[in-house]
Structures are given as structure tokens and as C-alpha cells.
Backbone as a chain_set.jsonl record, in Angstrom:
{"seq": "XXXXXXXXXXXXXXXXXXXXXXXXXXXXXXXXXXXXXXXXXXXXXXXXXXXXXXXXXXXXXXXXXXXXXXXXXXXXXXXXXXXXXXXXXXXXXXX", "coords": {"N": [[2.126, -0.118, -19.244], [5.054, 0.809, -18.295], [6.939, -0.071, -14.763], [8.464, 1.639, -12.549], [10.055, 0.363, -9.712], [9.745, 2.889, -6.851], [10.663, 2.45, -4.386], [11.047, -0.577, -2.011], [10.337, -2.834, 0.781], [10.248, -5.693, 2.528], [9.675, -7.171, 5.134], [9.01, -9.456, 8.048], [6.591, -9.205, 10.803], [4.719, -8.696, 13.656], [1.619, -8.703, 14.171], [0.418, -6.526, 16.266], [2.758, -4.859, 15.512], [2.366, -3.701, 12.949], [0.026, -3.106, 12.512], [0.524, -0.829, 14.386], [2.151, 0.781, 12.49], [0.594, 0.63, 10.22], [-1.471, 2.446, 11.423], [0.31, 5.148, 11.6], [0.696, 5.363, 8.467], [-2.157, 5.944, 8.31], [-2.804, 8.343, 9.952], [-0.319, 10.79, 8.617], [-2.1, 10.342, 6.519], [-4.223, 11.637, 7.097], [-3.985, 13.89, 8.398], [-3.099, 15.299, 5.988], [-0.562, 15.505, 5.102], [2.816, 14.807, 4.001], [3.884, 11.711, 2.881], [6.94, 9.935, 4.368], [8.74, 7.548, 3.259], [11.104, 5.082, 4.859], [13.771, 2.616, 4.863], [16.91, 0.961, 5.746], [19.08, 1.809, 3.538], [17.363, 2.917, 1.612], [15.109, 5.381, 0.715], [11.882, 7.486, 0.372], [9.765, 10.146, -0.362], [6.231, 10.743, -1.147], [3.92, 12.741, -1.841], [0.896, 12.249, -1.436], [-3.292, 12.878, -3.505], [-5.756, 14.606, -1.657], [-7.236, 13.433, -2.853], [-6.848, 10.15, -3.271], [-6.658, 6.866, -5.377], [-7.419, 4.012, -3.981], [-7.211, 0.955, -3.826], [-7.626, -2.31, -2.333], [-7.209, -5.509, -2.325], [-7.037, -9.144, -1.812], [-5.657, -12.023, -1.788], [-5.06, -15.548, -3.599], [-2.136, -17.358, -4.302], [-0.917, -20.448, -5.496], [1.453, -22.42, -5.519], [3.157, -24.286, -8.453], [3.619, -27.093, -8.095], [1.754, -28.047, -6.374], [1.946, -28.034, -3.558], [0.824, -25.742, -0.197], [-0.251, -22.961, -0.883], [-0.126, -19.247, -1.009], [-1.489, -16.449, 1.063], [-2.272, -13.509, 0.711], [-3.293, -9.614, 1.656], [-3.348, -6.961, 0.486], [-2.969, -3.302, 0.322], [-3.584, -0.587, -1.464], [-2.645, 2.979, -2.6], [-2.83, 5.043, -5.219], [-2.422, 7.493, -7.773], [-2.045, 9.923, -10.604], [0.715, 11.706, -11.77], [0.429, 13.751, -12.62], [-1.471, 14.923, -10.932], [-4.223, 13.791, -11.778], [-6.932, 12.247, -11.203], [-7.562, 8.714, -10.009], [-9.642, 5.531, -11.245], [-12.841, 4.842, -10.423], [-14.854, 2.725, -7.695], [-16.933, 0.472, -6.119], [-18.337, 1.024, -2.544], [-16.25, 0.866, 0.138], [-15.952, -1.832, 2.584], [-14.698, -2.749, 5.671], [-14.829, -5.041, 7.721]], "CA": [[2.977, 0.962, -18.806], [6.753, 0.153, -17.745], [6.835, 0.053, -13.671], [9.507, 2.05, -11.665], [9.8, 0.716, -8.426], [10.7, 3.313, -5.734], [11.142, 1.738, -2.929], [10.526, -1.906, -2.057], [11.243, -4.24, 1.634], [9.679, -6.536, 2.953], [9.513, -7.862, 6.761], [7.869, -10.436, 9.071], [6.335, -8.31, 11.593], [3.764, -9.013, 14.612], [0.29, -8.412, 13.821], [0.227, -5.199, 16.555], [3.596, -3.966, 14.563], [1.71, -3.709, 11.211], [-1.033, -2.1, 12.825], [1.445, 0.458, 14.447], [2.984, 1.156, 11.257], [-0.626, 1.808, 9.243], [-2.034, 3.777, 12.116], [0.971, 5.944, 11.658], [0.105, 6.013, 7.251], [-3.292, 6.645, 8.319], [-2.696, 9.585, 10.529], [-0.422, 11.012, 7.864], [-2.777, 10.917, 5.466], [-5.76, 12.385, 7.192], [-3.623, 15.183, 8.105], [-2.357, 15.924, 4.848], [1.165, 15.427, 4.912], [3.858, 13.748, 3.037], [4.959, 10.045, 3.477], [8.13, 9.419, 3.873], [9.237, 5.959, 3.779], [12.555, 5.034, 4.809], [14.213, 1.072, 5.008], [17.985, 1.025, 5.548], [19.722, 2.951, 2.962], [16.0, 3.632, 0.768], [13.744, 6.759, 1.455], [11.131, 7.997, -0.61], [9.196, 11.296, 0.132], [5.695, 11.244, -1.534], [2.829, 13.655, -1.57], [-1.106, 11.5, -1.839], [-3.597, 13.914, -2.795], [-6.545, 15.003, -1.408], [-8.637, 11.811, -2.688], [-6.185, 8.908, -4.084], [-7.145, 5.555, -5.686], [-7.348, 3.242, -3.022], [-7.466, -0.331, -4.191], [-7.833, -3.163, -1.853], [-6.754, -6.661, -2.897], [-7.468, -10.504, -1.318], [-5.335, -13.114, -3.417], [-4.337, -16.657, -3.004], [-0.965, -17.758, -4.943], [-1.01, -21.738, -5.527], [2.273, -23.314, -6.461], [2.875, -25.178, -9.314], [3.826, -28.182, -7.462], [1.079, -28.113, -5.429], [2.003, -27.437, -2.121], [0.481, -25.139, 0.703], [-0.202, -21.888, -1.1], [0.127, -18.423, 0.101], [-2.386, -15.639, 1.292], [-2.041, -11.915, 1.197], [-3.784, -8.767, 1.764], [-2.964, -5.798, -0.814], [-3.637, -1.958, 0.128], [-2.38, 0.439, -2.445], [-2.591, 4.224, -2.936], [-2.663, 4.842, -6.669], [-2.173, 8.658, -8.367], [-1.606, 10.073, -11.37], [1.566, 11.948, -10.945], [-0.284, 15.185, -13.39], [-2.46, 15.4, -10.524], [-5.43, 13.916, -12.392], [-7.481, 11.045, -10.043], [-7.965, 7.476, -11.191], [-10.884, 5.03, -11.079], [-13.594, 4.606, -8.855], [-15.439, 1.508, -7.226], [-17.704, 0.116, -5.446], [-17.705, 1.497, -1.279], [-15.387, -0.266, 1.042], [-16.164, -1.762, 4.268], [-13.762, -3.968, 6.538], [-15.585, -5.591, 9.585]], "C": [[4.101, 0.362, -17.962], [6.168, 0.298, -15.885], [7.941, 0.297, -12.984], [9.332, 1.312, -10.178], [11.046, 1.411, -7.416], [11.184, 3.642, -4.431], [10.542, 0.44, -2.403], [11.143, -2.645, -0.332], [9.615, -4.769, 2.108], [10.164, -7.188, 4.433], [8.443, -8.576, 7.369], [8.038, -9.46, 10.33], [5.259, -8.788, 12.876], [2.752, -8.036, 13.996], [0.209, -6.399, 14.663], [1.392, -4.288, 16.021], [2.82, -3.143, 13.451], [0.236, -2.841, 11.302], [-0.628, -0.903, 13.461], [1.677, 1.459, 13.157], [1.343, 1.281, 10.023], [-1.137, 2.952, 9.903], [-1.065, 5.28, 11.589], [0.69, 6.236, 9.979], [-1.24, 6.679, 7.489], [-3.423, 8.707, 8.92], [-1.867, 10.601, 9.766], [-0.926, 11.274, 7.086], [-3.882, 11.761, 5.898], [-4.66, 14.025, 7.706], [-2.843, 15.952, 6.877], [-0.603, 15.764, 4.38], [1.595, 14.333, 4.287], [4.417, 12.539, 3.909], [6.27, 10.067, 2.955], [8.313, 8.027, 4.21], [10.94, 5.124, 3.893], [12.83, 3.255, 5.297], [15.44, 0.985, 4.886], [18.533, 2.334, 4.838], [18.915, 3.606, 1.673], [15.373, 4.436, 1.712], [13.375, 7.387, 0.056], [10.065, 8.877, -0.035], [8.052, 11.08, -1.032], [4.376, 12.15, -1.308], [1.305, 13.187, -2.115], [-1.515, 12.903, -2.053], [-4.528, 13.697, -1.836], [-7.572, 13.557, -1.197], [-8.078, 10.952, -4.012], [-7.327, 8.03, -4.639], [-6.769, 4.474, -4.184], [-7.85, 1.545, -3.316], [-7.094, -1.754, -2.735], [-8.148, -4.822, -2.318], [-6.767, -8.365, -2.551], [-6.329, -11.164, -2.625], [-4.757, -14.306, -2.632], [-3.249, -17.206, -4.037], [-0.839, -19.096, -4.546], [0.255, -21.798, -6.096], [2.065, -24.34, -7.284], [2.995, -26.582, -8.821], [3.203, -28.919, -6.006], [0.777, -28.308, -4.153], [1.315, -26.388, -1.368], [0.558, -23.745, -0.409], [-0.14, -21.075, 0.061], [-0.744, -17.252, -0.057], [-1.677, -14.01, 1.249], [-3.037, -10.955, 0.786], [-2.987, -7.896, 1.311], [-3.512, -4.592, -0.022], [-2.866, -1.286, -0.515], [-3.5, 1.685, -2.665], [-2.704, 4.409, -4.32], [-3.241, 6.492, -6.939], [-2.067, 8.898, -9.512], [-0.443, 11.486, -10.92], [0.936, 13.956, -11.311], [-0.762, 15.413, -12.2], [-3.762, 14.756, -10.541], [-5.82, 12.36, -11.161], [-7.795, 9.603, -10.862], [-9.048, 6.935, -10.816], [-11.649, 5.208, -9.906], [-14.718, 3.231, -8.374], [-16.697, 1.962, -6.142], [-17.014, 1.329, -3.854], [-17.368, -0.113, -0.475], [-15.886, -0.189, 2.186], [-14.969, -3.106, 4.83], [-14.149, -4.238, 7.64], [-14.667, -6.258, 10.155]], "O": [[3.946, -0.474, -17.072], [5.037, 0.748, -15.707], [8.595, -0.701, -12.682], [8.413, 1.741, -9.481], [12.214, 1.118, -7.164], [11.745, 4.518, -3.774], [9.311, 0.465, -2.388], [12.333, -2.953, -0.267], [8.451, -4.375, 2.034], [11.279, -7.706, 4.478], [7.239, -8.357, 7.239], [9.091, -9.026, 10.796], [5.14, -9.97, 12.55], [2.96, -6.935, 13.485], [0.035, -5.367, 14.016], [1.196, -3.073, 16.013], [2.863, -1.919, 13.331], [-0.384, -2.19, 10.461], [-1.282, 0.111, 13.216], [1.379, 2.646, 13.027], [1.298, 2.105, 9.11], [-1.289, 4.073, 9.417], [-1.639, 6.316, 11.256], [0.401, 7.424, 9.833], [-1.501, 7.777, 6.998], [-3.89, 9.747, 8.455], [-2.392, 11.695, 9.968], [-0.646, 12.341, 6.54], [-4.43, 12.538, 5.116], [-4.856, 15.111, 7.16], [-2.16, 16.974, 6.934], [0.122, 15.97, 3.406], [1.04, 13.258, 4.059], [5.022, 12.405, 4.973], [6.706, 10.157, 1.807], [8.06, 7.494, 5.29], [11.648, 4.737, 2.963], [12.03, 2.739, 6.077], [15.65, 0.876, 3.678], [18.505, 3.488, 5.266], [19.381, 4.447, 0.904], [15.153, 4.339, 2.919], [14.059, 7.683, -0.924], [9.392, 8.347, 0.85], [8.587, 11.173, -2.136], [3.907, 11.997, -0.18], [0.712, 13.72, -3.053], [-0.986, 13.887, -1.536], [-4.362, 12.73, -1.093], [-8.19, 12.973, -0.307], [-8.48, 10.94, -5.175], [-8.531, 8.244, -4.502], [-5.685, 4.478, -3.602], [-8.936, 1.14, -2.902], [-5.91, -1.798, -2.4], [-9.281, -5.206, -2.609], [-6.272, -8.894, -3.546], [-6.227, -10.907, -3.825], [-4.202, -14.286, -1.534], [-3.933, -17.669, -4.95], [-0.649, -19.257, -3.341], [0.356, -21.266, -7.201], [1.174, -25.178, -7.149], [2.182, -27.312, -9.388], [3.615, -29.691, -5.141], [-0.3, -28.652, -3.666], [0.98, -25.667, -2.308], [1.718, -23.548, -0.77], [-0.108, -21.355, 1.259], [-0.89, -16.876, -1.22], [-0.642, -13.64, 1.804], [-3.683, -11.18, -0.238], [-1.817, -7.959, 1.687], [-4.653, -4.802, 0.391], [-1.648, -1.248, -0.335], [-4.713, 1.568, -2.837], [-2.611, 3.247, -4.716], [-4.318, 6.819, -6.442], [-1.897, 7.789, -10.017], [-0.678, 12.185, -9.934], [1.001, 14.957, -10.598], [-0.506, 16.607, -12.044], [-4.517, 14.956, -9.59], [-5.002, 11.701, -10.52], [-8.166, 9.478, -12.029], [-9.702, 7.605, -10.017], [-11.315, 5.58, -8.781], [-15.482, 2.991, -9.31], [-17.157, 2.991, -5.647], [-16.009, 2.039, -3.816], [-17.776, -1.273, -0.437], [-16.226, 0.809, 2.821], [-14.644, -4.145, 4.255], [-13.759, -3.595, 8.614], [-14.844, -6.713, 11.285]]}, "num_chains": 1, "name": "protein.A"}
């Protein structure tokens, strides 16, 4: 399936930034309301429902030239836009 993306940045942030800035998705989502996400001259208004896909991600990216790879942590939301709910997994824990 093709991939729109609508809305994309990226920033180096301090660890208690990044935890600012989920607390504030989290609290959003448990009260129901719409994310907006705004970055310069992007903003995107969407509406999660009730009970998204919630995928959680670990990966390590090795260059080909075998230098110092690079680490990142993934959380993504995931909808169908009908409404309809997507997969389901295992339960999550984060200690």
C-alpha cells in the first residue's frame, strides 16, 4: 500500500523534553481528544480511536561500511481510516 506522509520532523531533544512531549500525547489520548501536531509551517489534526494499533519497535541499523550503527525506539498509533481496528499482539510491558 502506497504511503502518504502527513507530517514528518525530526529533532535532537533532551531525554526530559521527549518525555514532556509524550506525557502531553498520552494525556490527549486518554482523554479522548484530537492530536494536533504542528512543526513550523506543518499541522496535522488527527482523531485515534477508542482502541488504536499500537506497535512498539527496537531496531539496530548497521552501515554498510561498517561503522558505529544506530539505535532507535519506534512507537506508532496505527488505524484504519473506515474506522475498522487492526491487529493484535502479544501484552506490552516497559520496566
Amino acid at each position: 500500500m502506497p504511503e502518504e506522509v502527513l507530517f514528518e520532523t525530526e529533532n535532537r531533544m533532551s531525554r526530559s523534553d521527549v518525555a514532556a512531549y509524550l506525557r502531553t500525547v498520552a494525556e490527549k489520548l486518554e482523554s479522548g481528544g484530537d492530536l494536533t501536531l504542528s512543526a513550523g509551517d506543518q499541522s496535522v489534526t488527527l482523531d485515534p480511536p477508542a482502541q488504536p494499533t499500537f506497535e512498539v519497535k527496537a531496531e539496530r541499523e548497521t552501515p554498510g561500511g561498517g561503522g558505529p550503527g544506530e539505535l532507535s525506539v519506534e512507537f506508532e498509533l496505527e488505524w484504519d481510516e473506515d474506522g475498522g481496528d487492526g491487529g493484535t499482539g502479544g501484552s506490552l510491558e516497559i520496566e
